[in-house]
C-alpha positions in Angstrom: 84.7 297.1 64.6 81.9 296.0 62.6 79.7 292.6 63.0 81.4 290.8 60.4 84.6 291.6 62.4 83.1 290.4 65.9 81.8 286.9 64.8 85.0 286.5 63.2 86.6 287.0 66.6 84.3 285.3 68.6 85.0 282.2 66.4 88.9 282.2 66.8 88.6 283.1 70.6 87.9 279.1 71.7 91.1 278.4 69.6 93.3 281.4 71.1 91.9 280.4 74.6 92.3 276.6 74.5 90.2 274.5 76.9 90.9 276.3 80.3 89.5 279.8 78.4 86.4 277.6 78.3 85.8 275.8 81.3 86.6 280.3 82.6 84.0 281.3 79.8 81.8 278.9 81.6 82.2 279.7 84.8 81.7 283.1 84.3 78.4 282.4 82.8 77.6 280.0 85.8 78.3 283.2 88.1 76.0 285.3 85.6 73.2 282.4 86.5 73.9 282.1 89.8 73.8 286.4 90.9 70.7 286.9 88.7 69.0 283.8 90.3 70.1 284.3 93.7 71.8 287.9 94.3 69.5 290.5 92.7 66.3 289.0 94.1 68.2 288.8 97.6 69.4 292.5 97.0 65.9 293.5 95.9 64.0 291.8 99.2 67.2 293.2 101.1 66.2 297.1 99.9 62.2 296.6 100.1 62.8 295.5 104.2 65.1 298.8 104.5 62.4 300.7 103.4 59.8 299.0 105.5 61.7 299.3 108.3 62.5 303.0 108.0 58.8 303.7 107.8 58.2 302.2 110.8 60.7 303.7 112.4 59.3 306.9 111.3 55.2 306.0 112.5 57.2 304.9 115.5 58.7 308.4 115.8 55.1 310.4 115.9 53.0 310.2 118.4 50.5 307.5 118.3 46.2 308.9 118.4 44.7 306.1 120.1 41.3 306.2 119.7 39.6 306.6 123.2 37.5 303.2 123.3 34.0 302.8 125.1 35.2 302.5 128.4 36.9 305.6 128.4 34.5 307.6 126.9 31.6 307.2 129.2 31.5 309.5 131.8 33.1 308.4 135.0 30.6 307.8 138.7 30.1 309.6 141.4 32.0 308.6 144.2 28.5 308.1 145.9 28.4 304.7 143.8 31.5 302.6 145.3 28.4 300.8 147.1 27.0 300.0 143.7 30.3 299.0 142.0 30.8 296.6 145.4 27.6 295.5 144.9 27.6 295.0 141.1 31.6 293.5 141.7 30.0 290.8 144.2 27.0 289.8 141.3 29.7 289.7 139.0 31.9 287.0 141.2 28.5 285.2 141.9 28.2 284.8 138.1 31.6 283.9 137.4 31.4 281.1 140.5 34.3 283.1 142.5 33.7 283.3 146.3 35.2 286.3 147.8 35.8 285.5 151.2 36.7 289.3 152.4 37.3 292.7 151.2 39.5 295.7 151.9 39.2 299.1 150.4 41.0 302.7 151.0 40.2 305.8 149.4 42.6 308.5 148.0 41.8 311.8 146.1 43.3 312.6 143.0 43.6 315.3 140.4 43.1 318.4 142.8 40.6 316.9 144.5 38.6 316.4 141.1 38.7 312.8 141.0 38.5 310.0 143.9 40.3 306.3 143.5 39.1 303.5 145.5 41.8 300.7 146.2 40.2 297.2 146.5 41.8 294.4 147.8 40.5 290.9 148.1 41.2 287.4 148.7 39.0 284.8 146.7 38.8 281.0 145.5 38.1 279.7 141.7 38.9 278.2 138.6 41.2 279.6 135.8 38.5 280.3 133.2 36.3 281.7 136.0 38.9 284.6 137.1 39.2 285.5 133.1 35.3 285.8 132.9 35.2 287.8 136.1 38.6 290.2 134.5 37.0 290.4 131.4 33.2 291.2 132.8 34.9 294.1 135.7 36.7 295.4 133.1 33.7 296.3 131.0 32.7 298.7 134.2 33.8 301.8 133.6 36.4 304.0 136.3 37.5 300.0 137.1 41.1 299.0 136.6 42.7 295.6 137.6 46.2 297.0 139.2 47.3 293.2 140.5 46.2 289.8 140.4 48.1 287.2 141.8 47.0 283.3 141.5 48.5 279.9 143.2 47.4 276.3 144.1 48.6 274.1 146.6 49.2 271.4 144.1 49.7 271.6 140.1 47.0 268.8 139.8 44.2 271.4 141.7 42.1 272.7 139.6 40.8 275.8 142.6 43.2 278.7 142.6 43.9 281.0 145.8 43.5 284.2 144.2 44.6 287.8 145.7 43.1 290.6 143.5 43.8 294.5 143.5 41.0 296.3 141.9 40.9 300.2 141.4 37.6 302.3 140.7 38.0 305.6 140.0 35.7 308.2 140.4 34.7 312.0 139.2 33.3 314.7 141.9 30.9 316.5 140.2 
């Protein structure tokens, strides 16, 4: 068929197909408009979040290298120097405006007799932002861990928390 043939054809299809072959004609082209508007960009968004998602899944897969941060690189103490970290944890309350009213401690070796874990256990009285200054500045201590924290008031309207804190300092023999 050559083009003179085709327009010809085109020309006497609206006659052959009378008015329901166009209102089809033009609903197929609506359909044409509406999956290259709405379908393809859908499909394409569809198979980019596939992708992503299968990537992830495969970082997820390997093991992740955290880098070891400043904490955990410096060396850990003695176990001579619980006294100092006691000390040092008191001048860090003081700071912070959090009056530990007592202090319990225990002491249990760990790694083969390498490394030595103090438990510390404490009741004390403050405000909110006052216990996160005095997480955040303990934390900065290295061989200290915050295992439990628990916080209440007698009323919501109090701004002084009861606080009951678990610390753990950990320790190297050398």
């Amino acid at each position: 068929m050559n083009a003179k043939q085709l327009t010809w054809h085109a020309r006497q299809w609206s006659r052959h197909a009378g008015i329901l072959g166009l209102v089809g004609g033009a609903l197929l082209l609506g359909a044409l408009f509406i999956q290259r508007q709405e379908v393809v960009p859908f499909e394409r968004d569809l198979l980019e979040r596939e992708q992503k998602l299968e990537e992830n899944q495969r970082s997820l897969r390997q093991p992740a290298a955290t880098p070891a941060s400043a904490v955990e690189q410096a060396a850990l103490n003695p176990p001579e120097s619980f006294t100092e970290f006691l000390r040092r944890a008191s001048q860090i309350a003081g700071r912070n405006r959090l009056s530990v009213l007592q202090s319990e401690y225990k002491m249990v070796s760990e790694g083969g007799g390498h490394l030595v874990r103090y438990g510390l256990q404490f009741p004390a009285n403050g405000r909110y932002p006052d216990v996160r200054g005095f997480i955040a500045d303990l934390e900065k201590l290295p061989g200290v861990r915050v295992e439990a924290i628990s916080m209440s008031r007698l009323q919501i309207g109090d701004e002084l928390l009861s606080i009951q804190m678990q610390l753990s300092y950990l320790t190297e023999v050398r």
